[in-house]
C-alpha positions as CSV (number, residue, x, y, z in Angstrom):
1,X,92.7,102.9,97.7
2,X,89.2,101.5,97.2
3,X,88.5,98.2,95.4
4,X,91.7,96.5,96.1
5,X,92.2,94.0,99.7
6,X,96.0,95.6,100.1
7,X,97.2,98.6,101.5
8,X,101.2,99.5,99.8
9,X,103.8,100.8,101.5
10,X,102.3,104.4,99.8
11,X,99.4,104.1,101.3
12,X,100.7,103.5,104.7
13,X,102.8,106.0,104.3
14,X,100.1,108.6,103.7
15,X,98.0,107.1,106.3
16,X,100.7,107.6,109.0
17,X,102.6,110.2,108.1
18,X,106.3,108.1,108.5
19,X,108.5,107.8,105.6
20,X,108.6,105.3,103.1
21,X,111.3,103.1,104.4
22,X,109.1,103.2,108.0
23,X,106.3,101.7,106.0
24,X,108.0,98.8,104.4
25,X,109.1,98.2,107.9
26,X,105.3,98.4,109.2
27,X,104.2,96.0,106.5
28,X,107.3,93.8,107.3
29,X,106.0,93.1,110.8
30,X,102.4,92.5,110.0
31,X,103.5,90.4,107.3
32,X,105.1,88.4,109.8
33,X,102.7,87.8,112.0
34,X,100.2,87.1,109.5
35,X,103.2,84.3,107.9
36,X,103.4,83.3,111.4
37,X,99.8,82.7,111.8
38,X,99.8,80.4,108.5
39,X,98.4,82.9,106.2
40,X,99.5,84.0,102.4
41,X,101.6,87.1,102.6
42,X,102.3,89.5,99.5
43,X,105.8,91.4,99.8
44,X,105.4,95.1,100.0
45,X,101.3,94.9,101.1
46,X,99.2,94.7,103.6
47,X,95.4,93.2,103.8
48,X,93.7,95.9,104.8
49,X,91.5,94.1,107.3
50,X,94.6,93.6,109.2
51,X,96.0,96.9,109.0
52,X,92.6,98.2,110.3
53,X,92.9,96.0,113.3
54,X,96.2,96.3,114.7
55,X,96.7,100.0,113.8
56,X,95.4,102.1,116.5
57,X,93.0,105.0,115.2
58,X,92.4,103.7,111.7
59,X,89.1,102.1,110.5
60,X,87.3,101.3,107.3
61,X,85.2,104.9,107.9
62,X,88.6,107.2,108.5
63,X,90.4,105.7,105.4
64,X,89.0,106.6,101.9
């Protein structure tokens, strides 16, 4: 999961423990906030960055 600025839907999955289908829907919703906000969104990832923020619990330190 290191080197890249995404997270998939795999790793959200692992990171969270919900199925896959629960973390295409996660990604879905960030996505769209982040389309909302004007930004560049990539179907079926996440910026890490953003992930970080809005997910309670996770941070750079926890994830490896």
């Amino acid at each position: 999961m290191q080197g890249t600025l995404y997270y998939t839907a795999a790793d959200v999955q692992k990171m969270t423990g919900v199925s896959r289908g629960k973390a295409y829907k996660i990604i879905r919703e960030l996505n769209n906030e982040l389309g909302q906000k004007g930004f560049i969104v990539i179907a079926g990832k996440i910026p890490k960055q953003f992930f970080n923020e809005r997910c309670y619990g996770i941070s750079p330190q926890t994830v490896s």
